[in-house]
C-alpha positions as CSV (number, residue, x, y, z in Angstrom):
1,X,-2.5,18.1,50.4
2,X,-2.8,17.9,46.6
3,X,-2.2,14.2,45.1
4,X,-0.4,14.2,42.1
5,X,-1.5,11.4,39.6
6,X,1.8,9.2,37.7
7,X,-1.2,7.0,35.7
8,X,-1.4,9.6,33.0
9,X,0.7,8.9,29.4
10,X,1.5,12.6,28.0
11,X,0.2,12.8,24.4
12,X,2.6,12.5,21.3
13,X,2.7,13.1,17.8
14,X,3.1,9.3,15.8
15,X,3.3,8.9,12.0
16,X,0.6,6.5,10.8
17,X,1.8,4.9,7.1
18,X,-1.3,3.8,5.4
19,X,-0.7,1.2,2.5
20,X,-3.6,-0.4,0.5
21,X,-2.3,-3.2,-1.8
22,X,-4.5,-3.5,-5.0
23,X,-3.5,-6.3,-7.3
24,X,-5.2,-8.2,-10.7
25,X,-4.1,-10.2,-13.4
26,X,-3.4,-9.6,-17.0
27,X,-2.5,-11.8,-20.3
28,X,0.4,-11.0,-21.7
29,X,1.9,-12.2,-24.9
30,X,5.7,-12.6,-25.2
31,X,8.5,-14.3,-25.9
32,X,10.3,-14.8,-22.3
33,X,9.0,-13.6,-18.7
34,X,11.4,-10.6,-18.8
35,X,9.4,-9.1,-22.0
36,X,6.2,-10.1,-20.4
37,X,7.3,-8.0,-17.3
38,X,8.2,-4.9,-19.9
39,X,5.3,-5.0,-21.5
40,X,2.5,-5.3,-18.5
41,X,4.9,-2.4,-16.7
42,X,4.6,-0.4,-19.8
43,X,1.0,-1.5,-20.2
44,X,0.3,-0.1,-16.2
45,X,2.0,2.9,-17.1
46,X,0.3,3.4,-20.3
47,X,-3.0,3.3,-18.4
48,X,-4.1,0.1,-20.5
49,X,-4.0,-1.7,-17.4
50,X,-6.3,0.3,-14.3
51,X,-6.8,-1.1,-11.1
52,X,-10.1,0.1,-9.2
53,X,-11.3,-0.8,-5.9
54,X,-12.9,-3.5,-6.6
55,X,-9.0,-5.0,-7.2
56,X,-8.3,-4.5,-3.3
57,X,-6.5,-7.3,-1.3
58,X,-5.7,-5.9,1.7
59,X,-4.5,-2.5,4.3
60,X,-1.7,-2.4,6.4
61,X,-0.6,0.3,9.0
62,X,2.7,0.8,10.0
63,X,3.3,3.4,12.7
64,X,6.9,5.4,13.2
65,X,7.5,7.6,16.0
């Protein structure tokens, strides 16, 4: 007699989304928040502003199936 076990899960495949959220603070001069905003955006694109590990706040994991 051959005793068939229910107690094992068969394996699937899961997508595992990995996001690390660096973050720092920069001075900006300008005349109202919305130019401040354009001109750190443009600043972070520009490369003037670099964030490095040393910037890192924290990791989250979010799976999908």
């Amino acid at each position: 007699m051959s005793i068939i076990r229910k107690d094992k899960k068969a394996a699937q495949t899961f997508q595992v989304e990995i996001v690390e959220t660096l973050s720092t603070i920069v001075d900006v001069v300008a005349e109202d928040e919305q130019s401040a905003l354009l001109k750190a955006q443009e600043m972070y694109r520009n490369e003037q502003v670099v964030l490095y590990p040393d910037d890192f706040i924290d990791t989250k994991f979010i799976v999908f199936q």
